[in-house]
C-alpha positions in Angstrom: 38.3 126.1 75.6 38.8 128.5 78.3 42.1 130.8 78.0 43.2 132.6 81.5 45.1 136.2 80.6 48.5 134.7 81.3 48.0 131.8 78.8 47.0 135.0 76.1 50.0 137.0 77.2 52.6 134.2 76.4 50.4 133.8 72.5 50.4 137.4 72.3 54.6 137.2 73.0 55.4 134.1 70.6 53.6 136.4 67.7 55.2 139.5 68.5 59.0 137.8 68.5 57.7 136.0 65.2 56.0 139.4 63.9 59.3 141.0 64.5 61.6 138.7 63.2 59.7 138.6 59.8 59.8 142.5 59.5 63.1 142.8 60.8 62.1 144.6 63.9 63.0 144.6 67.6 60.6 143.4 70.2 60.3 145.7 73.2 59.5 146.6 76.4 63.4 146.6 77.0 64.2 146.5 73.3 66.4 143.6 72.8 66.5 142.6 69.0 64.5 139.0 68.4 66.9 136.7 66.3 65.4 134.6 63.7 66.8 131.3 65.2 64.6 131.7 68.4 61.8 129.5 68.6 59.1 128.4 71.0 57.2 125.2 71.7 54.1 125.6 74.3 50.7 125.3 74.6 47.8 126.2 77.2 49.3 125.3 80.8 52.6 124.4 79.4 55.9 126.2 78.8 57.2 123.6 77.0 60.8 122.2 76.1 62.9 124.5 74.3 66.2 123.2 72.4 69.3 125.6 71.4 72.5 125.0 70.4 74.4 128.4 71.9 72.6 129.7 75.1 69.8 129.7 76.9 67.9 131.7 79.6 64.7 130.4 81.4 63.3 132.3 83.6 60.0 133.1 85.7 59.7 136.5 83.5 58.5 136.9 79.8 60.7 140.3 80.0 63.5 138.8 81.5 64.0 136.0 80.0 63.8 137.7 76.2 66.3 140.7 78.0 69.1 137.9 79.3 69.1 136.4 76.0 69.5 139.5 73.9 72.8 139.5 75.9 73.9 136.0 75.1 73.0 137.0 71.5 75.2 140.4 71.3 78.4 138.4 72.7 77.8 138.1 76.4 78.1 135.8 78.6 76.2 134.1 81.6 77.2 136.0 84.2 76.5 139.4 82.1 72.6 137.8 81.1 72.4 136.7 84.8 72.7 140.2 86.1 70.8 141.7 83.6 67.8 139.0 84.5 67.9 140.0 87.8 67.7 143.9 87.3 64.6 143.0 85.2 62.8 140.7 87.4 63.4 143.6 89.8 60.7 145.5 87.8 58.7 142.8 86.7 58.4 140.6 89.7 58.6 143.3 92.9 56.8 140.4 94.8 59.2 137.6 94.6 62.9 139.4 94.5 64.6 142.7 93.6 67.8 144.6 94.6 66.4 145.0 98.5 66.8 141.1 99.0 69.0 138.8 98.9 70.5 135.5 96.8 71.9 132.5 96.7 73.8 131.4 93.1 75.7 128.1 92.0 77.5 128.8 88.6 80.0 126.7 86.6 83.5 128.5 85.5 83.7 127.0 81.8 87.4 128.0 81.9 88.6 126.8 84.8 86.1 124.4 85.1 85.4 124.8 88.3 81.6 125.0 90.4 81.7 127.7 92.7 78.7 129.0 94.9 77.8 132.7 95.6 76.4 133.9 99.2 74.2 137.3 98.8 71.9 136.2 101.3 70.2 139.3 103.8 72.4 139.7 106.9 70.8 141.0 110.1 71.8 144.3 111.0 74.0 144.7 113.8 72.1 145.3 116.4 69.6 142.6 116.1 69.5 140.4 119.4 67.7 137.0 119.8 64.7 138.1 121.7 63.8 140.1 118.2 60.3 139.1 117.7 59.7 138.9 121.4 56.6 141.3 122.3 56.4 143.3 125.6 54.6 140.8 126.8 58.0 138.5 126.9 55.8 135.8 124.2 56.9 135.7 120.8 55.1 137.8 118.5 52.4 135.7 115.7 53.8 135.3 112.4 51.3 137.8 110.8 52.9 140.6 113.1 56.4 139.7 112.6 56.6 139.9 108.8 55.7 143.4 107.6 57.6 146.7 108.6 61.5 147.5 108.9 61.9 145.5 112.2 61.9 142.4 109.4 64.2 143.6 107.2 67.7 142.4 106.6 70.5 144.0 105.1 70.0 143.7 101.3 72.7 141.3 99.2 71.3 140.9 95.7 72.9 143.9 94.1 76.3 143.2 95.9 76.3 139.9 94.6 75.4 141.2 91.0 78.1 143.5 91.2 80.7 140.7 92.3 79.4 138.7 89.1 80.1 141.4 86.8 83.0 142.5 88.3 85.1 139.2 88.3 83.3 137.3 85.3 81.3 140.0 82.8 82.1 141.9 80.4 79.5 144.6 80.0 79.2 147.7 82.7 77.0 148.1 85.2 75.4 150.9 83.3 74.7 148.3 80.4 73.4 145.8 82.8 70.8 147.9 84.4 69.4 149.5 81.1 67.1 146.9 79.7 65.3 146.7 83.6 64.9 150.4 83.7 63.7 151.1 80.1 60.9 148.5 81.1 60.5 150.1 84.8 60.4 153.7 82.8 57.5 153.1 79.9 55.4 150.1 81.6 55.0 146.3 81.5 51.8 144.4 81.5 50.4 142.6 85.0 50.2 139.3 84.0 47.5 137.3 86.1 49.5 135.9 88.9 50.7 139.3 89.5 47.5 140.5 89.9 46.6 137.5 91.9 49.5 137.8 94.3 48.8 141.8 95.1 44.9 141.3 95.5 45.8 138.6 97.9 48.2 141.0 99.4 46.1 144.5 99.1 45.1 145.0 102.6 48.5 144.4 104.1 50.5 146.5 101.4 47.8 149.4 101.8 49.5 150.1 105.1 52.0 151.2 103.5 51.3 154.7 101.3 54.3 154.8 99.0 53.6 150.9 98.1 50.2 151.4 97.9 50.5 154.0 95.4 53.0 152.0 92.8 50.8 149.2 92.6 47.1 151.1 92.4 44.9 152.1 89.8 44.1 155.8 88.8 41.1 155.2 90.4 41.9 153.7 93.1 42.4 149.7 94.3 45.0 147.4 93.0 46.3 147.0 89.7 44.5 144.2 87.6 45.5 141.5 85.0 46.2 143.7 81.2 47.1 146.8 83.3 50.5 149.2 82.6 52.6 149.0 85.9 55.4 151.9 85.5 57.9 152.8 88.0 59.7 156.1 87.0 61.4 156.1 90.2 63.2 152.4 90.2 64.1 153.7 86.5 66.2 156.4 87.9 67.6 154.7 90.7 69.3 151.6 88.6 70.2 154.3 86.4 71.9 155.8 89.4 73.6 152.4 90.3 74.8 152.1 86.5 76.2 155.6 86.7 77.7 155.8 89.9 78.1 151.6 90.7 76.8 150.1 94.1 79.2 152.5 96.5 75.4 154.2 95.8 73.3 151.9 97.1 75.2 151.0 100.3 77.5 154.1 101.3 75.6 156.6 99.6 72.0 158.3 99.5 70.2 155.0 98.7 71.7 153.7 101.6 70.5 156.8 103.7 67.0 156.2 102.2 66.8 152.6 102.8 68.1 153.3 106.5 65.3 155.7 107.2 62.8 153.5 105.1 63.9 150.9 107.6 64.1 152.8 110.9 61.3 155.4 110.1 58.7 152.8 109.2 55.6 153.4 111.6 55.0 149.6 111.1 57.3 147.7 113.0 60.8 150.2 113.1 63.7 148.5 112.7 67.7 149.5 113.6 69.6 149.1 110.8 72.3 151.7 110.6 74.6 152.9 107.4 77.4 150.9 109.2 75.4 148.0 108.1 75.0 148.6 104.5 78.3 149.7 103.8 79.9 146.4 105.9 77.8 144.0 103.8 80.3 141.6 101.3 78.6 138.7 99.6 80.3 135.6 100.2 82.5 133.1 97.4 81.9 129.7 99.2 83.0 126.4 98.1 79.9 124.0 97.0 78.2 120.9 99.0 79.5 117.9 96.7 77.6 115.1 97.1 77.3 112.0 94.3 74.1 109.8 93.1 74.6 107.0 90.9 77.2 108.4 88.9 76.2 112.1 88.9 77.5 114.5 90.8 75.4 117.1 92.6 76.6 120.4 93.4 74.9 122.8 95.7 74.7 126.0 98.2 76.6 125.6 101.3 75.3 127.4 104.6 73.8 129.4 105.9 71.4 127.5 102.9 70.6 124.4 104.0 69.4 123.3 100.6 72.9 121.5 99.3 73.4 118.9 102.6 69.4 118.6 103.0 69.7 116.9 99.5 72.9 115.5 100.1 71.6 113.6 102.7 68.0 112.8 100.9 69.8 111.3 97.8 72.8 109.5 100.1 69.9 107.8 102.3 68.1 106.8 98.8 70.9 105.5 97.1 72.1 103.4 100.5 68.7 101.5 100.6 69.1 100.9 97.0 65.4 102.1 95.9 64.7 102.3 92.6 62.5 105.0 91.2 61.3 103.9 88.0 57.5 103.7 85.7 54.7 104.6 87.9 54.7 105.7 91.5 54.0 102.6 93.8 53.0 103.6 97.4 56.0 101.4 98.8 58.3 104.2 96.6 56.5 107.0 97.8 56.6 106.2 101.4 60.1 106.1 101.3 60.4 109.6 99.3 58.5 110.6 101.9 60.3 109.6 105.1 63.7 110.1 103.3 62.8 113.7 103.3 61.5 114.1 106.6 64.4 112.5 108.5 66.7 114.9 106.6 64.2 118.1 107.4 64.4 116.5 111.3 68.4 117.0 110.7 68.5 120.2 109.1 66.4 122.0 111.7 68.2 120.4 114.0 71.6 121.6 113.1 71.9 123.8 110.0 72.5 127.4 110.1 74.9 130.2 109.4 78.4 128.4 109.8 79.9 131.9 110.2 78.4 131.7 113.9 77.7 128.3 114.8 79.3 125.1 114.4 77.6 122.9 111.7 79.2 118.9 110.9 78.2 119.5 106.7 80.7 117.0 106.4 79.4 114.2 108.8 75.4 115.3 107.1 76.2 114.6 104.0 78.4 111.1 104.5 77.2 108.3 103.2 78.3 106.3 106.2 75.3 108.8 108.5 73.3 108.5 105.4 73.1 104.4 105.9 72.1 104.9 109.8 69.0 107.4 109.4 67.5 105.0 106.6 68.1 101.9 108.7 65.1 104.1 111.0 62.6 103.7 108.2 59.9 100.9 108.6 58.5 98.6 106.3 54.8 99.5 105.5 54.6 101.9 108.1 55.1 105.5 108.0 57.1 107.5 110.6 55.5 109.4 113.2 56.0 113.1 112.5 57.7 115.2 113.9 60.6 112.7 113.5 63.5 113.0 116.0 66.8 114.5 115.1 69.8 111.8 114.4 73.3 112.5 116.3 75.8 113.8 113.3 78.2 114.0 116.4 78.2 114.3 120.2 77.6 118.2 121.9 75.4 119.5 119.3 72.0 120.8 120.7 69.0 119.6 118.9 65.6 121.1 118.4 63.0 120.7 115.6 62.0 124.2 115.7 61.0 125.1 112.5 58.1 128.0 110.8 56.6 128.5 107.4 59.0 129.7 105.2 56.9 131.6 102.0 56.5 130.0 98.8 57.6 133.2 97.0 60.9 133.2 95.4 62.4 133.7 92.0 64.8 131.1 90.2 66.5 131.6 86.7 69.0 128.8 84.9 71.7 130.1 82.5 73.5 129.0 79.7 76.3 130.3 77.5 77.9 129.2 73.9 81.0 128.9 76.6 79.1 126.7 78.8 79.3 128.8 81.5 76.6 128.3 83.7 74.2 130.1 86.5 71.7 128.8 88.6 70.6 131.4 90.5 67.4 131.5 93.3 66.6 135.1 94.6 63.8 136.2 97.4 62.2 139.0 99.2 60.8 136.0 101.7 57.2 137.0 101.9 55.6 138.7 98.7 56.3 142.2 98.8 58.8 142.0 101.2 58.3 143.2 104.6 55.8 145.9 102.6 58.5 148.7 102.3 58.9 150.6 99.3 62.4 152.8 99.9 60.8 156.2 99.8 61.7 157.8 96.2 64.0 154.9 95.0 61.2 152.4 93.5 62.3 149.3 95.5 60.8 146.6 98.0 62.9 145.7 100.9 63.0 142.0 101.9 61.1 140.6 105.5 64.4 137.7 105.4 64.7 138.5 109.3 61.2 136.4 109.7 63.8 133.4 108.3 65.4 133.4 111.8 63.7 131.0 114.7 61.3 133.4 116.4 61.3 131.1 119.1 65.3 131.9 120.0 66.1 129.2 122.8 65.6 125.7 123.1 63.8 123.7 126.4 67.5 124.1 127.8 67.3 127.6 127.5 70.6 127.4 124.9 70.3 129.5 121.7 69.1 127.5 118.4 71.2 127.4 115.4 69.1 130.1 114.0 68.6 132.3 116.2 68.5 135.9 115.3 72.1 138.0 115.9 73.9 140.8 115.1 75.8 140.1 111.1 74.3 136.5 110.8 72.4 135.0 107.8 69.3 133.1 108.2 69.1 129.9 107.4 67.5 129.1 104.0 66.4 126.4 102.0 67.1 127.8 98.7 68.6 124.8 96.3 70.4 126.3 93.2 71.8 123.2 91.9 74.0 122.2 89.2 74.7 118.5 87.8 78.1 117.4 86.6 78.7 113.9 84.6 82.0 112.5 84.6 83.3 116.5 85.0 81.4 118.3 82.8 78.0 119.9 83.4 74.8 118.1 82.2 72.1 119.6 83.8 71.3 123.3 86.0 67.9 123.7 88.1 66.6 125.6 90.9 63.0 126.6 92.4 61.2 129.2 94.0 58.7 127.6 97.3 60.3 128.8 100.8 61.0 125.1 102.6 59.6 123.4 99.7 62.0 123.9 97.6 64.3 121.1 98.8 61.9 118.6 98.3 60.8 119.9 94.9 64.2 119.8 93.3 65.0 116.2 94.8 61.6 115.2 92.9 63.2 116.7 89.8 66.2 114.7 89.7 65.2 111.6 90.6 62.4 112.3 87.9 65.7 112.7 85.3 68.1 110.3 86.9 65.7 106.8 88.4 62.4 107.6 86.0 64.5 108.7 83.0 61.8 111.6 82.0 62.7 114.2 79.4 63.5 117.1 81.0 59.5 119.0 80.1 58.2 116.1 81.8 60.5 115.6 85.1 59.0 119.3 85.5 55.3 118.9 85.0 55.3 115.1 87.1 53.4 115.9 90.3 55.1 116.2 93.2 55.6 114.6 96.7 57.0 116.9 99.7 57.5 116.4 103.2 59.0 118.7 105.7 58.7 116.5 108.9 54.8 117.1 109.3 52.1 115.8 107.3 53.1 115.0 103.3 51.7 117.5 100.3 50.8 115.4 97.8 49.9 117.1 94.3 46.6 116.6 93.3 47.3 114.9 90.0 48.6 111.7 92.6 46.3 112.3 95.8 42.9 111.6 93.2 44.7 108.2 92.8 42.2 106.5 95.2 44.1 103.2 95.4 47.7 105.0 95.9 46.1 107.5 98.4 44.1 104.5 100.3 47.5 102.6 100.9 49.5 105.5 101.9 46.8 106.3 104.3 47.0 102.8 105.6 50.9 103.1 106.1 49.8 106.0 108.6 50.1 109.3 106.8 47.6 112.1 106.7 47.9 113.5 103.2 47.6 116.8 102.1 45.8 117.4 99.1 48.3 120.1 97.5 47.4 122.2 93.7 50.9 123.3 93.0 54.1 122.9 94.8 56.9 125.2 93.2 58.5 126.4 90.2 61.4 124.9 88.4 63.5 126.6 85.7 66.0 124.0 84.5 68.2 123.6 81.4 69.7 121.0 80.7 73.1 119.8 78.3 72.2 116.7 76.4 74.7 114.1 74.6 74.6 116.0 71.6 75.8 119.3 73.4 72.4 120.7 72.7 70.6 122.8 75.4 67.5 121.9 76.4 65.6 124.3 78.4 62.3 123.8 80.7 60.2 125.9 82.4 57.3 125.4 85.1 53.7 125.3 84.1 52.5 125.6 88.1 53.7 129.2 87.0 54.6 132.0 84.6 57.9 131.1 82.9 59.6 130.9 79.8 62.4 129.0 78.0 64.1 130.8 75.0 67.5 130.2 73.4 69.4 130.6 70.2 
């Protein structure tokens, strides 16, 4: 049997924490002390179900998730293991998020028992206008041209958002928090496989961009590869920096004046962000989107994240028909998971955005009474014609189905205390690497979240879309950090990485664990069925099913044959209390607890 590197690398991982726990040692890169009580359960393409009884961290990061549960080991709490996760994945995953991006978090108060949703999504700076991406020319610049450069970048949120966390919930200081990430970022981490995947696949682009180039190359020139040491001195320093000095650093002092320059200096695309910006930028506490599904209750990210009402209004529609996911997929079931999601995706670029600027009816979205009249447009044996229209939430709301490729890089990590506090947390650059920018001497990638915007500003009447790029506004997103509440108390916490994607993914999960009744493990490796109002991706697992694929293709639907679609991290509280933690196969990820 054939082992890839990144299959070695987890085997190599589960004998050093077993190595060290025997002698009494500490595991490092970022030093935290294995406990005897953790224990894993995988094999090759698994990261299989993990059971605790005190906390848990799963993660997309062997690093991370071992640093975040250190924490939760030496008496912190979720929040504390949550920022410390992020600060690591910072150094560990540069391509999918980091302190020059942005996040979106849903996290569970144990004591006041409360769900409460965090905003740290990228803001545009001031002066963007909605003719951004337009080209002299007066067309809208091509996708490949709009994404790289500082013209893309937004206003950062991730570290303001940590720094809320820690500041109303932690108890460790900032300096704590950001030691474990820059001990790793200081003496070296190995490139796993998809790493080295993702910046091969990414070379020529980042190469435009010397101070990038240079992190992520070998001595001897081209990219890093699979086994190599990755170091980054200069992110050490700078969270070093942040611990000593907190985040007035990074957006009123000299990291701000570097990212500015980074940003307005670039000779790729210069953007106009100004120190105004950065030190304006406040993440957002927003109340959750609260839907319910056969006794559960779902709670999600508000706007400008679309991800809460687009599933809202999936599991409503669901629910309303009645249809009832369970044993094997039938093609009757999938053609409704299919069209269920693509009337909501005809709704949600239709009318969700930023609610700070425009006027979006969450409420009317996410009834059950407008859930009952978009099913009643779904046909018996017969798929609907794509792109499906917009419904009519209320009267003097301008519709459009602009739409654009939102990347499939992401982060997510799930978190669990002794406490039962809880974290679900999905964090982006948009586009690996970012818009391509490393912020000259500080070590960090800034996001390309301005790309998130509609290029295309103005609808046939001429009227500005939803999500049109201005000055202080939040792209929309699709990012669905989602936690699960039975009768009050939290049973289950599960997000994705996968751009637009990740909607449909995590609605697959949860029907997987509340219709099919799978274990958690195995509501994560089913494959997957996604539609975003255009053709469905069907996993390949389900598309080689000739007789399913034949009578979906009679129904009318061009199927896309689709390898992978997403990443869940979930854990989830079972009747017993105990912790159950799962982690992706389609990528790296690990599960640990104690």
């Amino acid at each position: 049997m054939s082992l890839n590197f990144s299959f070695l690398s987890r085997l190599a991982l589960v004998y050093a924490c077993f190595f060290a726990i025997l002698c009494n040692a500490k595991y490092d890169p970022s030093d935290p002390d294995v406990s005897r009580e953790i224990g894993v359960r995988f094999g090759p393409g698994s990261s299989g179900a993990f059971l605790a009884q005190n906390g848990m961290v799963t993660s997309s990061s062997f690093e991370a998730t071992m640093a975040g549960l250190d924490v939760l080991r030496k008496g912190g709490n979720a929040f504390d293991a949550a920022v410390v996760v992020q600060f690591v994945l910072t150094v560990t995953e540069p391509y999918a998020s980091g302190i020059g991006g942005g996040l979106f978090a849903v996290a569970y108060d144990s004591k006041e028992e409360e769900v409460f949703t965090l905003d740290g999504r990228e803001t545009a700076p001031d002066a963007a206008e909605p003719d951004l991406f337009v080209g002299i020319n007066g067309k809208v610049d091509k996708f490949s041209s709009r994404i790289d450069g500082g013209r893309a970048a937004g206003v950062p949120g991730t570290l303001a958002a940590l720094a809320y966390l820690l500041d109303e919930y932690g108890t460790i200081s900032m300096a704590e928090a950001v030691e474990p990430a820059a001990r790793i970022a200081e003496t070296g981490f190995i490139i796993t496989e998809p790493f080295a995947r993702n910046l091969a696949a990414h070379w020529r682009r980042l190469s435009k961009f010397p101070e990038t180039q240079k992190l992520f190359s070998r001595p001897g020139g081209g990219p890093l590869q699979a086994g190599d040491i990755c170091r980054n001195p200069e992110l050490a320093a700078t969270l070093r920096l942040i611990g000593r000095e907190g985040v007035s650093v990074f957006y009123k002092g000299p990291i701000a004046q570097d990212i500015v320059a980074t940003v307005n200096e670039s000779k790729e695309n210069p953007g106009a962000m100004s120190m105004a910006d950065l030190a304006d930028y406040k993440p957002i506490r927003r109340e959750p989107v609260v839907s319910n599904y056969r006794g559960y209750t779902i709670c999600g990210m508000d706007m400008p994240s679309s991800g809460g009402a687009s599933l809202a209004l999936m599991l409503n529609m669901l629910e309303s028909q009645g249809a009832a996911f369970n044993g094997e997929w039938t093609a009757e079931q999938l053609h409704t998971l299919i069209d269920v999601q693509n009337l909501a995706f005809a709704d949600r670029n239709a009318f969700m955005a930023d609610s700070d600027f425009v006027s979006v009816p969450t409420d009317v979205l996410i009834s059950k009474s407008y859930a009952q009249k978009r099913i009643g447009e779904l046909k018996p044996n017969q798929g609907l014609s794509t792109p499906v229209s917009a419904g009519n939430p209320y009267k003097g709301v301008a519709t459009t189905n602009a739409t654009r490729e939102e990347s499939p890089y992401t982060t997510h990590f799930t978190i669990v205390d002794k406490n039962r506090n809880i974290l679900s947390i999905t964090s982006t650059l948009e586009q690996h690497f970012g818009c391509g920018l490393l912020v000259e001497n500080r070590g960090f990638l800034l996001n390309n979240e301005m790309t998130d915007f509609n290029a295309h500003a103005k609808d046939s009447d001429g009227e500005l879309t939803p999500n049109a790029p201005q000055g202080g506004k939040r792209p929309r997103s699709s990012m669905s950090p989602t936690i699960v509440l039975r009768d009050g108390k939290p049973v289950l916490a599960l997000g994705s990485p996968g751009g637009s994607r990740i909607i449909g993914v995590t609605l697959n999960v949860l029907l997987n664990v509340f219709d099919r009744e799978l274990e958690l493990q195995e509501a994560i490796n089913a494959p997957r069925v996604v539609a975003r109002n255009r053709d469905p991706e069907i996993e390949s697992p389900l598309y080689r099913d000739q007789a399913l694929k034949e009578s979906l293709e009679g129904m009318g639907y061009q199927l896309i044959d689709s390898q992978a679609v997403g990443s869940v991290q979930a854990i989830r509280i079972n009747d017993s209390g105990w912790l159950e933690g799962a982690a992706d196969p389609r990528r790296e990820g690990l599960a640990l607890g104690y």
